[in-house]
N, CA, C and O of each residue as an XYZ file, in Angstrom:
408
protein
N     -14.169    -44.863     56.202
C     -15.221    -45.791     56.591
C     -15.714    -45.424     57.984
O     -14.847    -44.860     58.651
N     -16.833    -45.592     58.569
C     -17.657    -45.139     59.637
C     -17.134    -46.275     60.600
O     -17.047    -47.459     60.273
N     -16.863    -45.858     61.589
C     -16.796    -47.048     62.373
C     -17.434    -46.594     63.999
O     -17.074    -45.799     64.866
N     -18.742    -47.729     63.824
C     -19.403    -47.871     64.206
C     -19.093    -48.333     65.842
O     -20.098    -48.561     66.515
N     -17.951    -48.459     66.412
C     -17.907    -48.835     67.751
C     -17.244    -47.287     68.032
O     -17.901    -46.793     68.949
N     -16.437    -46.567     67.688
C     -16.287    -45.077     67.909
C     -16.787    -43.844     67.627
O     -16.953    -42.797     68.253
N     -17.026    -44.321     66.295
C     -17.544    -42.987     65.550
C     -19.101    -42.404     65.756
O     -19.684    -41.560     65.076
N     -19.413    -42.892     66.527
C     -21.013    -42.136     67.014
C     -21.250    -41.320     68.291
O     -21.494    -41.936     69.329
N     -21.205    -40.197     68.294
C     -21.306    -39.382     69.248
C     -22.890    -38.603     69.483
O     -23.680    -38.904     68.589
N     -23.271    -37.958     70.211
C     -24.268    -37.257     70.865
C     -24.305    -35.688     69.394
O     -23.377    -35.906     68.616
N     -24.690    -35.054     69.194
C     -25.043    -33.980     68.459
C     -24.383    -32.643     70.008
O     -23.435    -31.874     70.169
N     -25.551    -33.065     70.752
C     -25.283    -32.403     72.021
C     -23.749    -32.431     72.670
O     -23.092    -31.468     73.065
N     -23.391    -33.820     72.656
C     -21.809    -33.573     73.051
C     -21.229    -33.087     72.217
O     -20.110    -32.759     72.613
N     -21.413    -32.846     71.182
C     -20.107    -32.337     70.001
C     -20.469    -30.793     69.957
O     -19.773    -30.016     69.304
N     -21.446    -30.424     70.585
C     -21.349    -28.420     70.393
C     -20.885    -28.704     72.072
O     -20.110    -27.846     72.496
N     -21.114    -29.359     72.668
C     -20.655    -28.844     73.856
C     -18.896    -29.300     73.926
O     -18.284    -28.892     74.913
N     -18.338    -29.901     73.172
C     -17.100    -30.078     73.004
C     -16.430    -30.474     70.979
O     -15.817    -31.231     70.227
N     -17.209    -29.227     71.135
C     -16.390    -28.796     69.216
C     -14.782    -28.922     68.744
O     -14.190    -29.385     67.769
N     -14.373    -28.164     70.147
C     -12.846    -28.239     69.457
C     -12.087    -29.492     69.887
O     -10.961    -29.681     69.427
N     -12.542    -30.215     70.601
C     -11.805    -31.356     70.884
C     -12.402    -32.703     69.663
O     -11.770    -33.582     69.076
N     -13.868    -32.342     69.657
C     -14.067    -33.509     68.074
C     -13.549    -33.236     67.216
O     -13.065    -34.185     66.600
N     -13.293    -31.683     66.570
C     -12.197    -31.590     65.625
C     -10.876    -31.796     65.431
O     -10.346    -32.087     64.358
N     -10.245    -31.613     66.677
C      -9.313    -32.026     67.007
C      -8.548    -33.942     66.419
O      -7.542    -34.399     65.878
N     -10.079    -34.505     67.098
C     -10.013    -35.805     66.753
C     -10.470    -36.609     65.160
O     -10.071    -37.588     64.529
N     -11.575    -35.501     64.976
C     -11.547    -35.911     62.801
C     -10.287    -35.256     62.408
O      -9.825    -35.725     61.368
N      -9.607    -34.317     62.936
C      -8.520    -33.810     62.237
C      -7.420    -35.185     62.331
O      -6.890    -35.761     61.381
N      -7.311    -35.422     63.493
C      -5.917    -36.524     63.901
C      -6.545    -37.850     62.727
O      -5.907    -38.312     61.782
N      -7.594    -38.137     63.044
C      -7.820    -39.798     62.511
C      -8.213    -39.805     61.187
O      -7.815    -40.761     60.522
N      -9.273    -38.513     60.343
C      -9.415    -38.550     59.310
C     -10.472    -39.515     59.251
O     -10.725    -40.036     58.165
N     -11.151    -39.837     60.325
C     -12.375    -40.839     60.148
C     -13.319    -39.973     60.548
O     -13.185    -39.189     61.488
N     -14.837    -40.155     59.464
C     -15.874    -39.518     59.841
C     -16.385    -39.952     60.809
O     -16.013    -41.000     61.336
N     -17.793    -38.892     61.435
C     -18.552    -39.270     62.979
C     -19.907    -39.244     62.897
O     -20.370    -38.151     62.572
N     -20.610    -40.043     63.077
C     -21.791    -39.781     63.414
C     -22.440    -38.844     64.326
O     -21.811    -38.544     65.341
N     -23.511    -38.368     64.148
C     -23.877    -37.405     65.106
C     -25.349    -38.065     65.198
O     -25.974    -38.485     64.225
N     -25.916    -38.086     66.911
C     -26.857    -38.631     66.964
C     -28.087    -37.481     67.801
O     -28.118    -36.775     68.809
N     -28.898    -37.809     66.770
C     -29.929    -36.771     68.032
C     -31.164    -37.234     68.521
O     -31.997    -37.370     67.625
N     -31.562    -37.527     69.678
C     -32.111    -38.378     70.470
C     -32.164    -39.813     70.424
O     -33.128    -40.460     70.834
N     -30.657    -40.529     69.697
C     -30.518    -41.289     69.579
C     -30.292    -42.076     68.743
O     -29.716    -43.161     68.835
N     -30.895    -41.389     67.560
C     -31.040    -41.480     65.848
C     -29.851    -41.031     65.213
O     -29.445    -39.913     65.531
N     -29.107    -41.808     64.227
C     -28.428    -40.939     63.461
C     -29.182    -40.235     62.500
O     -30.087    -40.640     61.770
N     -28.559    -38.873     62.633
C     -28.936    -37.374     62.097
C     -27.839    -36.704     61.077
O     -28.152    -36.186     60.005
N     -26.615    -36.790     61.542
C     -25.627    -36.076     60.509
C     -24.087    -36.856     60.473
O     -23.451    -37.321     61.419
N     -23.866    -36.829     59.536
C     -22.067    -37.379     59.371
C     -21.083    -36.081     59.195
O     -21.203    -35.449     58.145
N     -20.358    -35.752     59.919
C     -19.279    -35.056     59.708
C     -17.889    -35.709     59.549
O     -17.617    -36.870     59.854
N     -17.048    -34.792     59.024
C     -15.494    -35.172     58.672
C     -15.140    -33.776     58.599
O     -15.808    -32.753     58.444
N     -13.473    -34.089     58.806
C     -12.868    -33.174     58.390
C     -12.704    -32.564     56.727
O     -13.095    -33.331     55.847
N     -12.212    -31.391     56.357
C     -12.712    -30.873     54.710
C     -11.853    -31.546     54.157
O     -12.217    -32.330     53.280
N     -10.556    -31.448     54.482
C      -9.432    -32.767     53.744
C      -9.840    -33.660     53.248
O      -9.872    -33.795     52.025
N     -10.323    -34.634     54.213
C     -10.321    -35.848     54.203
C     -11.769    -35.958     52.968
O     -11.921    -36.919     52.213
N     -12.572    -34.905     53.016
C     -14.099    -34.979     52.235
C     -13.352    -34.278     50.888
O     -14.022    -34.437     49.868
N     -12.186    -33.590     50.706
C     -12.199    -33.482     49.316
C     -11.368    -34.822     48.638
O     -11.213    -35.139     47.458
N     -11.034    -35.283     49.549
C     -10.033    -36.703     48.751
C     -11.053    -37.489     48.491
O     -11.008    -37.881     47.325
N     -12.591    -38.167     49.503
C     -13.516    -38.320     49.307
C     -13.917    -37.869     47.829
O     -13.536    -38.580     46.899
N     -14.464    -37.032     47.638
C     -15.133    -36.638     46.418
C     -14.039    -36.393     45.220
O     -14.509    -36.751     44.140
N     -12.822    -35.922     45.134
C     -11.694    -36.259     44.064
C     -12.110    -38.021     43.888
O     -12.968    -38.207     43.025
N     -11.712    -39.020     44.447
C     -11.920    -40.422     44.593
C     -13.420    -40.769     44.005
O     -13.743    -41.955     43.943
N     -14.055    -40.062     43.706
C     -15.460    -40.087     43.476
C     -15.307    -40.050     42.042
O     -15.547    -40.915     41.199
N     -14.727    -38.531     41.901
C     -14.896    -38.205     40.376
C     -14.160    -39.149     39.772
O     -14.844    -39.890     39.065
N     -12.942    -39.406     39.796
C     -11.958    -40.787     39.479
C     -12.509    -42.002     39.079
O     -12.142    -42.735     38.160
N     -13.326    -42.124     39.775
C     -14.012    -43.719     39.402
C     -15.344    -43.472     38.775
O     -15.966    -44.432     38.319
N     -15.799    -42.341     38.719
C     -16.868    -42.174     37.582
C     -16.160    -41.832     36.146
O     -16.465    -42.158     34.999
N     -15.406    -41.276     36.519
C     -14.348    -41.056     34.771
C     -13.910    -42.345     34.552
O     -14.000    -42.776     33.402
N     -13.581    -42.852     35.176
C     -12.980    -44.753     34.982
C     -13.896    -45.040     34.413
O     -13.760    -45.082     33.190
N     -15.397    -45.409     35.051
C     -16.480    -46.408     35.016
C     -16.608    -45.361     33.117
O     -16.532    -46.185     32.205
N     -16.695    -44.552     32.826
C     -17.343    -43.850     31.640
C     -16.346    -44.300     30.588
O     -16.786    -45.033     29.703
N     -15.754    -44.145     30.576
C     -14.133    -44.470     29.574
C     -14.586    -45.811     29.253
O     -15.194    -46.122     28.228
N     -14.129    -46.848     30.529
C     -14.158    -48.141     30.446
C     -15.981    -48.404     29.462
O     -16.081    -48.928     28.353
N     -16.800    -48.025     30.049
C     -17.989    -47.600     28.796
C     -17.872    -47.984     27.204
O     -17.994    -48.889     26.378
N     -17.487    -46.370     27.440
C     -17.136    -45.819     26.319
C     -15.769    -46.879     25.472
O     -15.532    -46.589     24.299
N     -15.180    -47.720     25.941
C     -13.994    -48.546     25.137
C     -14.965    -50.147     24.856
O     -15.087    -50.818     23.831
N     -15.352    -50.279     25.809
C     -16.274    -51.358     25.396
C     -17.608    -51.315     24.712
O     -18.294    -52.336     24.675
N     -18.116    -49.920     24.037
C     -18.940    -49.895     23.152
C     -18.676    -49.525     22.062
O     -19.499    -49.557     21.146
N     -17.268    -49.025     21.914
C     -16.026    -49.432     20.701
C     -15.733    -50.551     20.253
O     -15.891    -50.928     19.092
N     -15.308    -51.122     21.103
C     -14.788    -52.533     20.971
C     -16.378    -53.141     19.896
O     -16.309    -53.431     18.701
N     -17.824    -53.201     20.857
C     -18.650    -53.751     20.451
C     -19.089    -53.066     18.976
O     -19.825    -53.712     18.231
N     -18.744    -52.110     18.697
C     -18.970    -51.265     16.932
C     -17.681    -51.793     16.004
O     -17.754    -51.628     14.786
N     -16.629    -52.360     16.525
C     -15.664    -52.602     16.105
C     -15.596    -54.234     15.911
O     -14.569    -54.854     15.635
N     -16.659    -54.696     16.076
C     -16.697    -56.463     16.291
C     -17.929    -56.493     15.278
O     -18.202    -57.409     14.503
N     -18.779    -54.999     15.495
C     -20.309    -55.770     14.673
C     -21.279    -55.537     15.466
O     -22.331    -55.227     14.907
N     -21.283    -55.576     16.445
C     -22.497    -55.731     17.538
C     -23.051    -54.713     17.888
O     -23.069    -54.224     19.018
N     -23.614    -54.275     16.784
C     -23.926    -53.258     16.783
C     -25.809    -53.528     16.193
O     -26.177    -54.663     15.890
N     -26.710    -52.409     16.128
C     -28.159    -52.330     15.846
C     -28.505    -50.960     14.959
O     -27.595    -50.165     15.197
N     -29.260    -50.494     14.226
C     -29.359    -49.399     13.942
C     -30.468    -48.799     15.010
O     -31.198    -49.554     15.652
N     -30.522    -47.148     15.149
C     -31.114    -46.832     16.396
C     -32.517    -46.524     16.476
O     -33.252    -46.171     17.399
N     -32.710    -46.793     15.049
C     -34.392    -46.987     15.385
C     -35.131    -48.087     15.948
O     -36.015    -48.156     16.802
N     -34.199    -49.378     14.850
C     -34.426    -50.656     15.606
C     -34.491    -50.727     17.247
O     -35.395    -51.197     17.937
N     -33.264    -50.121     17.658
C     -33.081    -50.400     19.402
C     -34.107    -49.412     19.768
O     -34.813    -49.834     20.684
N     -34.439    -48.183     19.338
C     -35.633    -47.259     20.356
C     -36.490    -48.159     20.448
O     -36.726    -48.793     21.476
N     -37.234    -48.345     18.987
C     -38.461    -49.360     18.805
C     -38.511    -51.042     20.239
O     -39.425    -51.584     20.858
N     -37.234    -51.225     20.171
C     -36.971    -52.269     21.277
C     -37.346    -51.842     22.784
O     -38.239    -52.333     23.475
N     -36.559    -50.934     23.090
C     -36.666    -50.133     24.268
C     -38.472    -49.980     24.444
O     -39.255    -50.413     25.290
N     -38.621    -49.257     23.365
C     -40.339    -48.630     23.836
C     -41.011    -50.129     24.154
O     -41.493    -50.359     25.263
N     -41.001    -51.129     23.085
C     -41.694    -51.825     23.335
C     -41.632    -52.670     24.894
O     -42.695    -52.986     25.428
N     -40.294    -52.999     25.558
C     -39.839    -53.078     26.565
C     -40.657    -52.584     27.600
O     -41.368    -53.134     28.441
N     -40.333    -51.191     27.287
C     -40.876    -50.094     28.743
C     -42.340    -49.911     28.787
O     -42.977    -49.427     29.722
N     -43.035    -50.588     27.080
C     -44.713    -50.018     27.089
C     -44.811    -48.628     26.640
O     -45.754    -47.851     26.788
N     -43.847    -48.468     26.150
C     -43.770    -46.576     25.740
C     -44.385    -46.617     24.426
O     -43.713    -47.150     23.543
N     -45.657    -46.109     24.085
C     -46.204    -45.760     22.566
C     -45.116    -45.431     21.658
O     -43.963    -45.084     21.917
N     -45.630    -45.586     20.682
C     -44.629    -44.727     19.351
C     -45.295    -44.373     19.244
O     -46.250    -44.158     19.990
N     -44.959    -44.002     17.607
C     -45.906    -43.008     16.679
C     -46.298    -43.993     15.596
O     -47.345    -43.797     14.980
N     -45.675    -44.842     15.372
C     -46.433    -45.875     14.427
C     -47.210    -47.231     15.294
O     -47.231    -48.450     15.127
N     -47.804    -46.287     16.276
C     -48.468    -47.138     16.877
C     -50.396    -47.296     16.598
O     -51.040    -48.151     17.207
């Protein structure tokens, strides 16, 4: 998580003192803002800490898909189900999308 009372530094201070900000994403594992003329411009972290980041990513998109995918089982397995012309035909009409038996 960014934290906003430390983690914002100068762009300019961090090339003029590189190995000591690394030093410090290495120790804390918290990302930094980088600001340039005042604006935030870039987030850095250490690579560790950004591949557990993105592992943690993929994890909960495979969760969120599964969990999906079991509850639109469940719903074929109860009935609740449509045939898929019916639902396109729904959809188009929804979105304003022409058919062809239009």
């Amino acid at each position: 998580m960014l934290n906003l009372e430390n983690g914002i530094e100068s762009l300019t201070n961090f090339k003029r003192q590189t190995a000591d900000y690394l030093r410090q994403l290495h120790s804390t594992g918290e990302p930094m803002v980088l600001t340039v003329n005042g604006r935030a411009e870039v987030v850095v972290q250490d690579a560790a800490t950004y591949q557990r980041l993105v592992e943690q990513a993929a994890k909960a998109d495979r969760e969120e898909a599964i969990a999906a995918i079991r509850e639109g089982l469940a719903d074929a397995a109860a009935g609740r189900v449509k045939p898929a012309r019916k639902a396109l035909k729904a959809l188009a009409k929804k979105f304003g999308i022409p058919t062809a038996d239009e």
